[in-house]
C-alpha positions in Angstrom: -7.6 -61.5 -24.2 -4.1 -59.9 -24.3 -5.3 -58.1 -27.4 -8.4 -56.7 -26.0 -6.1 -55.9 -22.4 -3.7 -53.7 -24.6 -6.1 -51.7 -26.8 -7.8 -51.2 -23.5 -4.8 -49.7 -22.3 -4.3 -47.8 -25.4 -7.5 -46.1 -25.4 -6.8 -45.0 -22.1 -3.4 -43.5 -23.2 -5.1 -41.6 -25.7 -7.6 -40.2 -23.9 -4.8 -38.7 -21.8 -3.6 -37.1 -25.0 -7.3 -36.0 -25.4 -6.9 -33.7 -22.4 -4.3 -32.5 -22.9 -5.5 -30.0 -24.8 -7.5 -28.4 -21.9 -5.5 -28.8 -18.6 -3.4 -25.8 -17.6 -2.5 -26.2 -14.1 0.8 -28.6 -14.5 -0.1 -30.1 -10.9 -3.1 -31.4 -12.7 -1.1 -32.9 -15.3 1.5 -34.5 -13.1 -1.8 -36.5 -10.9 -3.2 -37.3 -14.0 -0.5 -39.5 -14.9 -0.4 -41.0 -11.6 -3.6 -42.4 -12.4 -3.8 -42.8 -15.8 -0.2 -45.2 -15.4 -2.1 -46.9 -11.9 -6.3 -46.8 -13.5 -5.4 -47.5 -17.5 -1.5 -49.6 -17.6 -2.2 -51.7 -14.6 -0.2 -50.3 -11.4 -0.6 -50.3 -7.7 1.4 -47.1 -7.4 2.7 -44.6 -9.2 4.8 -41.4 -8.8 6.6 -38.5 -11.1 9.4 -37.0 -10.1 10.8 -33.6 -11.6 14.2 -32.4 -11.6 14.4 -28.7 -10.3 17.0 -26.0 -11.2 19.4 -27.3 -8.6 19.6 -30.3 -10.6 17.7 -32.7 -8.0 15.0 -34.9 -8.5 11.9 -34.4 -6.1 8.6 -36.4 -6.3 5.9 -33.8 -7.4 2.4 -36.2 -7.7 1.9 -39.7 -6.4 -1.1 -42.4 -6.5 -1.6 -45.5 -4.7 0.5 -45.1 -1.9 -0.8 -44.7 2.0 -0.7 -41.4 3.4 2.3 -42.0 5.4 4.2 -43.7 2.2 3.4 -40.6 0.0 4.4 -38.1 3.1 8.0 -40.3 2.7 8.3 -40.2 -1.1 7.6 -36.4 -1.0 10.3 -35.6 1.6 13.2 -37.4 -0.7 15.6 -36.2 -2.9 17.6 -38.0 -5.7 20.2 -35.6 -6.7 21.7 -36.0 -10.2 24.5 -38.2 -9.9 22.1 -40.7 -7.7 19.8 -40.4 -11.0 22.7 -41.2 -13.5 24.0 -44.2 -11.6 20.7 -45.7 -11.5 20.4 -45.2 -15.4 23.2 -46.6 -16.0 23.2 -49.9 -13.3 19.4 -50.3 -15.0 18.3 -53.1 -17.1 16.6 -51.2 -20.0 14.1 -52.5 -22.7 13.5 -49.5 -25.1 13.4 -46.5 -23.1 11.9 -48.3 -19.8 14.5 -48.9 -17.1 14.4 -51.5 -14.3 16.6 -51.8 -11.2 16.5 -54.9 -9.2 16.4 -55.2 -5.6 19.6 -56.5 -4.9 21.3 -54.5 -7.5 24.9 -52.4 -6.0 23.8 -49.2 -7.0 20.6 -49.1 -4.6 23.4 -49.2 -1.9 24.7 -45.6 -2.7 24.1 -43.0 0.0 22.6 -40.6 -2.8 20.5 -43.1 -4.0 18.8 -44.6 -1.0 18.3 -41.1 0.0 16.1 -40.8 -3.1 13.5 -43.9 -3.0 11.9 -46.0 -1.4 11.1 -50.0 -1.6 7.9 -51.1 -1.9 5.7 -54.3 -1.5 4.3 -57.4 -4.6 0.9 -57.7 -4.3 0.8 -59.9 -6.7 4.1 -62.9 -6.6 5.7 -63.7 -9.2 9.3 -65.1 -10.8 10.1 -61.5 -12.9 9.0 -58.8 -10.4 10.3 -59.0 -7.0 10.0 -56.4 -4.2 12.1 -53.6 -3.9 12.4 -53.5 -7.9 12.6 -49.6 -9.3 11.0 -49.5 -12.3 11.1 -45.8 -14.4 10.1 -44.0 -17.8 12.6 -40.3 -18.0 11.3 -37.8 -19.1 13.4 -36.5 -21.8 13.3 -32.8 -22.8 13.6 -31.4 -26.2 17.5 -30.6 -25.5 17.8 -34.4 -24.9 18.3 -34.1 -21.3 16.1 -35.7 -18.7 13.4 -33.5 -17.2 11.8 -35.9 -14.8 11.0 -39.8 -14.7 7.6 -42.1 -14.8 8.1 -44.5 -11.7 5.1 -46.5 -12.0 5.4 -49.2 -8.9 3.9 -53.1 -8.5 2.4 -54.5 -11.3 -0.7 -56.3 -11.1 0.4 -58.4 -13.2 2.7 -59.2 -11.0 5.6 -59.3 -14.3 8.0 -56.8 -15.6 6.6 -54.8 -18.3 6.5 -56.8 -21.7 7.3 -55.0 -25.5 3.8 -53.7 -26.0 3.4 -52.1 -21.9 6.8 -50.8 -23.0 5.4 -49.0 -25.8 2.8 -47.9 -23.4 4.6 -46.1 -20.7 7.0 -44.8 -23.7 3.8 -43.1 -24.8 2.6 -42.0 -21.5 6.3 -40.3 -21.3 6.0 -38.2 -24.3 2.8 -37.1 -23.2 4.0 -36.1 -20.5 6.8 -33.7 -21.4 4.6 -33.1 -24.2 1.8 -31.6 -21.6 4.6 -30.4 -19.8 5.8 -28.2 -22.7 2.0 -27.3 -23.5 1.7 -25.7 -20.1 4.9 -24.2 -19.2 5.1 -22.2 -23.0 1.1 -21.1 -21.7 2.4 -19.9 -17.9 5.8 -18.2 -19.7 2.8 -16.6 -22.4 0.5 -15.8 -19.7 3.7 -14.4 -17.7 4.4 -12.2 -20.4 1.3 -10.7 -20.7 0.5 -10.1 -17.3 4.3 -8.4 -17.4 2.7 -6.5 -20.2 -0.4 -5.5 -18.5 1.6 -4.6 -15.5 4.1 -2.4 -17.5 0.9 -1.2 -19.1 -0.6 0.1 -15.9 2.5 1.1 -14.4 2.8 4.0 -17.4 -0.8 5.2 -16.8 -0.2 5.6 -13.9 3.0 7.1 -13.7 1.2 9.3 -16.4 -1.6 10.1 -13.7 0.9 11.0 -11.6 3.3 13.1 -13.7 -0.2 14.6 -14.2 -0.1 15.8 -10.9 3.2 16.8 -10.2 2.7 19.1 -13.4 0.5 20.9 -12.0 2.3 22.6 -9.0 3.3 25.3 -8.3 5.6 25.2 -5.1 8.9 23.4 -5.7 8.4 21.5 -2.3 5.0 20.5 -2.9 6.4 19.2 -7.0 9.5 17.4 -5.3 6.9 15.8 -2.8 4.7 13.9 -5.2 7.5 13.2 -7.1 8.8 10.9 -4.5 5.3 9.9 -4.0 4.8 8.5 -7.1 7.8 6.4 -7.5 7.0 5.0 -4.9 2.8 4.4 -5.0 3.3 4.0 -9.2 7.3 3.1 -9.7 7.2 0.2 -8.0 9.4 1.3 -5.4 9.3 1.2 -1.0 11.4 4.2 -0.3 12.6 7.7 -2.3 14.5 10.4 -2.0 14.9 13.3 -4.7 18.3 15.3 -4.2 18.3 19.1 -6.3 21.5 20.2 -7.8 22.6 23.2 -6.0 25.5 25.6 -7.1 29.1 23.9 -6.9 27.7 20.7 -7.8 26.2 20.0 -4.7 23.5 17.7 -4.1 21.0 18.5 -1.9 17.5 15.7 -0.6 14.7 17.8 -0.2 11.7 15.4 -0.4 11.8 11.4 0.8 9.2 8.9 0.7 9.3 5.7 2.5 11.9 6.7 5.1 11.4 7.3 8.9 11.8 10.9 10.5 15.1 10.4 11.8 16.6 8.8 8.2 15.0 12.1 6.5 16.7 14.4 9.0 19.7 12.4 7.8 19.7 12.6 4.2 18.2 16.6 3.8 21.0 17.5 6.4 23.9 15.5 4.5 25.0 17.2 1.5 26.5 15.5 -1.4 28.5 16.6 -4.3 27.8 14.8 -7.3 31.6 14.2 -7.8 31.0 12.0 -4.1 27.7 10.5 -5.9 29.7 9.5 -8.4 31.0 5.5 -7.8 27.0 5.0 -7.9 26.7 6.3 -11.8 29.5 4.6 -13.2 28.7 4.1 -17.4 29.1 -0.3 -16.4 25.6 0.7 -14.6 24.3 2.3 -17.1 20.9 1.0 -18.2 19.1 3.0 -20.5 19.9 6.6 -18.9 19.2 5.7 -15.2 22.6 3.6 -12.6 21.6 0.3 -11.6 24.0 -0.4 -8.5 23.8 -4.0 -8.2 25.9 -5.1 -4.8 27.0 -8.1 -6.3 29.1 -6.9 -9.3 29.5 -3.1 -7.8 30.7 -1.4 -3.6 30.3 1.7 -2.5 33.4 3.8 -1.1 33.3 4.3 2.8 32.5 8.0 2.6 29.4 7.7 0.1 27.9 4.8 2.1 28.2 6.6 5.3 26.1 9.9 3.6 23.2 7.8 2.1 20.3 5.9 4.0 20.8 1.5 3.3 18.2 -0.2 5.2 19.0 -3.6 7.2 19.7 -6.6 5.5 17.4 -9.3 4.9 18.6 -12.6 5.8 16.3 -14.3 3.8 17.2 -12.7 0.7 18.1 -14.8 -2.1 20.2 -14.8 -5.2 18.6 -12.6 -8.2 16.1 -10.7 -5.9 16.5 -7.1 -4.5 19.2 -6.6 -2.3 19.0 -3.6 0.1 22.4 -2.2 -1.1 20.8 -2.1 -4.5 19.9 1.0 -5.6 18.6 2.7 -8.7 19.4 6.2 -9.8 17.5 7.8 -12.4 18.9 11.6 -13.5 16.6 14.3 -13.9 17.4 16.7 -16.8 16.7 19.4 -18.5 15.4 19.0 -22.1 18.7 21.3 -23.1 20.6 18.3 -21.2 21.6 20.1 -17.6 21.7 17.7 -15.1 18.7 19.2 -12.2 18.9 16.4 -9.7 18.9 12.4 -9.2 15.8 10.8 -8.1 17.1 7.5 -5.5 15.0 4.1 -5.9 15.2 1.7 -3.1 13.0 -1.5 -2.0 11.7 -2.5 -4.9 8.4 -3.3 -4.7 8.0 -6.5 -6.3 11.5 -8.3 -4.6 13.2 -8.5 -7.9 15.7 -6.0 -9.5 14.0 -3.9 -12.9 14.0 -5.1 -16.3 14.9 -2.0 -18.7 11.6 -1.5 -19.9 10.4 -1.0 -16.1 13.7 2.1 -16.1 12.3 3.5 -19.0 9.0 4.1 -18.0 10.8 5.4 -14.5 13.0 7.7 -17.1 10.0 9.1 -19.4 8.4 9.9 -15.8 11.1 11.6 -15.0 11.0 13.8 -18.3 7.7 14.9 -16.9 9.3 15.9 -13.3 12.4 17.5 -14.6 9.7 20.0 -16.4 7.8 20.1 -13.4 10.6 21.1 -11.4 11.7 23.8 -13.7 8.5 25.2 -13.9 8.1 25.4 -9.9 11.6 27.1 -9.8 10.5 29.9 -12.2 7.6 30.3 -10.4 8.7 30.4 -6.9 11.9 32.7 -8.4 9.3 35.2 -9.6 7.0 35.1 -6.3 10.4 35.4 -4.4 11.0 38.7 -6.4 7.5 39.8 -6.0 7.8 39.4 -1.8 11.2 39.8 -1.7 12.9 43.9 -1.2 15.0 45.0 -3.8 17.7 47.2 -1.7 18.3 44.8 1.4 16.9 41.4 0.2 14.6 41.0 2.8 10.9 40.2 2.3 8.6 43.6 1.7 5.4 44.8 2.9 3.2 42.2 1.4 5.2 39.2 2.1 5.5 40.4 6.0 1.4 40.6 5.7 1.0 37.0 4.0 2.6 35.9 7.2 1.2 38.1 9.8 -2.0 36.5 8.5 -1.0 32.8 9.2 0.2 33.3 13.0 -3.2 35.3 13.5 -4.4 32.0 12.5 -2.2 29.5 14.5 -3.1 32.3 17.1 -6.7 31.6 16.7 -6.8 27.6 16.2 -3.9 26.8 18.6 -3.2 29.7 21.2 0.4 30.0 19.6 2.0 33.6 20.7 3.5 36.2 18.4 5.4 38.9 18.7 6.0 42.0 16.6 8.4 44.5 16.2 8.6 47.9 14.5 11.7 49.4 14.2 12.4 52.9 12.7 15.7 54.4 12.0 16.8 57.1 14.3 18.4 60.8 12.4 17.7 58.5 8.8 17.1 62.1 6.8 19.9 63.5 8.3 21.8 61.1 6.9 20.0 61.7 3.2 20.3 65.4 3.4 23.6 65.3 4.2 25.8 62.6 2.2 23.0 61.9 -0.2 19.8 58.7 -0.8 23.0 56.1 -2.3 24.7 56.6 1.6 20.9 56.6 2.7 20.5 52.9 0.8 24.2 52.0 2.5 22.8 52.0 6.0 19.8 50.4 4.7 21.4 47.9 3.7 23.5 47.5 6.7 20.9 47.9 9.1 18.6 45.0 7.3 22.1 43.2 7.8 22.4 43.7 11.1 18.7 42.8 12.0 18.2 39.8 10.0 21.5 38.3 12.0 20.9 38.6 15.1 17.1 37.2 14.8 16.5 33.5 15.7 15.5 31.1 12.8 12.0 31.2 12.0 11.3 34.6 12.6 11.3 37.0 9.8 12.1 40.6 9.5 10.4 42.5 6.4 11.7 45.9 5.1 8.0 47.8 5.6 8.7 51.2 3.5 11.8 53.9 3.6 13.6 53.2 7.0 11.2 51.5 8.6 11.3 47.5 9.5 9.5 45.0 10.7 10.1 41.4 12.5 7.8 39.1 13.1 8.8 36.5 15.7 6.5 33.1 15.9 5.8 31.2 18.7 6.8 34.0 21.1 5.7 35.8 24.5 5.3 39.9 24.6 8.1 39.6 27.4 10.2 37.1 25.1 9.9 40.1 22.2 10.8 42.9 24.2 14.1 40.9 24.9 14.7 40.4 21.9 13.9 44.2 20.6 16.6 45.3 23.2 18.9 42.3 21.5 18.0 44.3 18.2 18.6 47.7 19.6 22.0 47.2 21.1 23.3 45.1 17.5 22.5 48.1 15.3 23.8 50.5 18.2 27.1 48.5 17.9 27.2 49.3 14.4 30.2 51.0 13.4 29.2 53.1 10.2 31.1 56.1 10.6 32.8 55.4 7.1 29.7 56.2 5.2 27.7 58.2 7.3 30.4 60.5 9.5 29.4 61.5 13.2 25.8 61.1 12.3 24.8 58.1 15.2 22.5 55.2 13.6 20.2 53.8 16.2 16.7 52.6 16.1 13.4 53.0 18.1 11.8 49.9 18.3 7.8 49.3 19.4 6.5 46.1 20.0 3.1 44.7 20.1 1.1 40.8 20.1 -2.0 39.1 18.4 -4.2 39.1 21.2 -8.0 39.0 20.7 -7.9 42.9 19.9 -5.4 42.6 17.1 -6.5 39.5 14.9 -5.4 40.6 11.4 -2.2 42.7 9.9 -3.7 46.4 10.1 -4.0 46.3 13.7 -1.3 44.6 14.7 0.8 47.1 12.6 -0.7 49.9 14.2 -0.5 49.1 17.5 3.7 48.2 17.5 3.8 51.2 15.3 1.9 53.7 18.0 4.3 52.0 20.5 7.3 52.9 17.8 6.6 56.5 18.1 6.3 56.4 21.8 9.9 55.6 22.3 10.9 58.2 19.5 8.9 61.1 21.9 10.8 59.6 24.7 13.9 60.1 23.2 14.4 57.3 20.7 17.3 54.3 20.9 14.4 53.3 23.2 12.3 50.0 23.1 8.7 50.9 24.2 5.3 48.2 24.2 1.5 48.7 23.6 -1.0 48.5 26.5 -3.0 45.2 26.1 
């Protein structure tokens, strides 16, 4: 009968082993032991207990117990030294330990904090209540991973040699399974890391895609910092431009609230100031990993970029929000164009290198973008841009006209517009020459472009004549400002290149209204208004009828 009891047993064991095969969920695993030590070896109870990174114990699966037992047992902690005192107070018989009731060691604070005593169901002279009795788990690097502590025996007796042999087999199975399912999770971890790196490079391709395909340096910059963030794996952005002197300028942010933009694209920063965040001990790949816990930023440089607030529920080996990541963006001939500023990861944990390096071959494609956009807009800027004073010409002055007509027509916005002509200009030619004539070009266009309020824009429109184009403003708020212009270039001393010849300009001024919705007729009408103050005696301000 004892025979037939054990092989029954035994067949049960192995048909664990069966299974093993196909489980993959290590929950799973853990209950099936629970039963397979309560169904197949003959316990009441059972529970399995793993020991986590801290180095506690903590009861993962238990069967047999009440609701309210199991609720217990879950909630308790055995910390490591509470584990080694009861292996070492136990009674073993091979690697099956037993603790009984009224042993020393089940007085220890950090043991009692760690079990709980049970009821026989069945009396008897070996097992009494309160008895502890556990398999460990032992790990391939010999330490203990967990322990087997299988709970009131029906038998009502302490495990005898073969039950010992048993639950010695039910332990190797166990880390066994264990083994089986974490080395599947760390593969499958792997692959979706993989997959994930996979997807991130197409579509930081898609995106690089894009940004390749503007024209406007703004617009480039701008999907730039949209793509680190919607493909990077990153919350927030902000892409600074190397400017002359070393001087680091944010021009496009993603991720950041209007008043931290205003911030950062109004905060200047030299790259020598930039540079406690790029030191080579941060270096990973080509791109600065500032990690707060090994790294600090000065005073001053902390002060000029944007550090969100602290999360108090951050935790050791996750992103911090004084992390940051800095990834260069060069030229292929190696000169530095600007730094691209990671924040926020998205996923909560700092970048592996292969994660930079995608970031970095990304920015390849941007730093070609950007030079591109810089060329272009350099050669558009020549094309609207006059020569001899360096203010915009005829047809950039009509680009714009064209967009306040609009704004005029969708929103009711008013503009103003001013021609001015210079006063006695041939007398000036005729007599000291067209290089004295460009001199008080240039001067005048000086003088103009000064006193005029930010936004507007004053074009030189051909020989002496100019043009300003003020936005957002009144016919009464432009013959102000005309007068403003009159008076500067009245002020103007130029006697050292033109003699006793005076310079002073007659200025017309006219508005988009209904009967003047594009650039010809707007033109017209300041410039009819132009020639009125000339016949009434010029260094005069005159305005067309409605």
């Amino acid at each position: 009968m004892e025979f037939d009891t054990t092989a029954t047993q035994l067949r049960g064991v192995l048909g664990l082993a069966r299974k093993l095969i196909s489980i993959v969920d290590e929950q799973e695993l853990l209950e099936l032991i629970c039963r397979t030590a309560r169904e197949r070896l003959g316990y009441t109870a059972c529970a399995l207990s793993l020991r986590g990174d801290d180095g506690a114990f903590r009861f993962c699966a238990v069967s047999g117990l009440t609701p309210a037992q199991e609720a217990t047992l879950r909630s308790l902690e055995l910390s490591g030294v509470g584990f080694e005192a009861l292996s070492h107070a136990a009674m073993q018989s091979g690697r099956v330990y037993w603790v009984p009731p009224d042993h020393p060691v089940r007085q220890r604070d950090d043991v009692r904090a760690g079990i709980i005593a049970t009821g026989v169901s069945v009396p008897s002279r070996s097992w009494q209540q309160g008895s502890m009795l556990f398999v460990p788990l032992i790990g391939t690097d010999g330490q203990p991973v967990g322990f087997i502590n299988p709970d009131d025996p029906l038998t009502g007796e302490l495990p005898a040699n073969e039950q010992v042999l048993l639950l010695e087999a039910l332990a190797e199975l166990t880390v066994v399974g264990l083994e089986f399912i974490r080395a599947r999770a760390v593969e499958r971890s792997a692959l979706a890391v993989v997959e994930a790196q996979r997807r991130q490079l197409e579509s930081l391709m898609m995106a690089s895609a894009e940004v390749r395909g503007g024209l406007m340096l703004d617009d480039v910059l701008r999907e730039i910092a949209v793509a680190m963030t919607s493909a990077g794996g990153f919350n927030r952005a902000a892409i600074y431009l190397m400017l002359e002197e070393e001087v680091l300028e944010c021009r496009a942010t993603v991720g950041l609230d209007a008043e931290e933009d205003a911030a950062l694209r109004t905060t200047p920063i030299t790259l020598a100031e930039f540079a406690p965040a790029m030191l080579p001990q941060m270096q990973i790949s080509r791109s600065y990993l500032f990690d707060h816990r090994r790294f600090f930023l000065p005073a001053e440089l902390d002060a000029k970029l944007n550090v969100p607030v602290v999360d108090r529920e951050w935790k050791d080996g996750q992103w911090h929000p004084e992390d940051m990541l800095t990834v260069p963006l060069v030229e292929k001939n190696g000169t530095l164009l600007g730094l691209i500023s990671l924040d926020e990861s998205s996923s909560g944990l700092l970048p592996d290198r292969a994660h930079i390096e995608a970031l970095e071959f990304f920015a390849d494609q941007c730093a070609t973008a950007v030079v591109h956009a810089r060329r272009f807009e350099a050669v558009q800027a020549e094309a609207q841009t006059d020569p001899l004073t360096g203010l915009a010409n005829r047809r950039a002055l009509e680009e714009v006209i064209d967009i306040s007509v609009g704004r005029y027509e969708h929103f009711g916005e008013p503009t103003a517009l001013l021609f001015i002509d210079i006063d006695h200009f041939k007398d000036v030619n005729d007599t000291f020459g067209h290089a004295t004539g460009d001199l008080v070009l240039q001067q005048v266009g000086t003088a103009l472009r000064e006193r005029l309020r930010r936004g507007d824009l004053v074009a030189r429109y051909g020989g002496e004549e100019f043009v300003a184009l003020l936005p957002d403003t009144t016919l009464q708020a432009g013959i102000v400002l005309a007068e403003s212009l009159r008076g500067r270039v009245e002020a103007l001393d130029l006697r050292s290149i033109c003699g006793d010849i005076p310079i002073r300009v007659s200025i017309g001024v006219a508005w988009v209204s209904p009967e003047r919705l594009d650039a010809e007729s707007l033109l017209a009408a300041a410039d009819s208004a132009m020639y009125e103050a000339k016949r009434d005696g010029r260094n005069l301000v005159r305005s067309t009828a409605a």
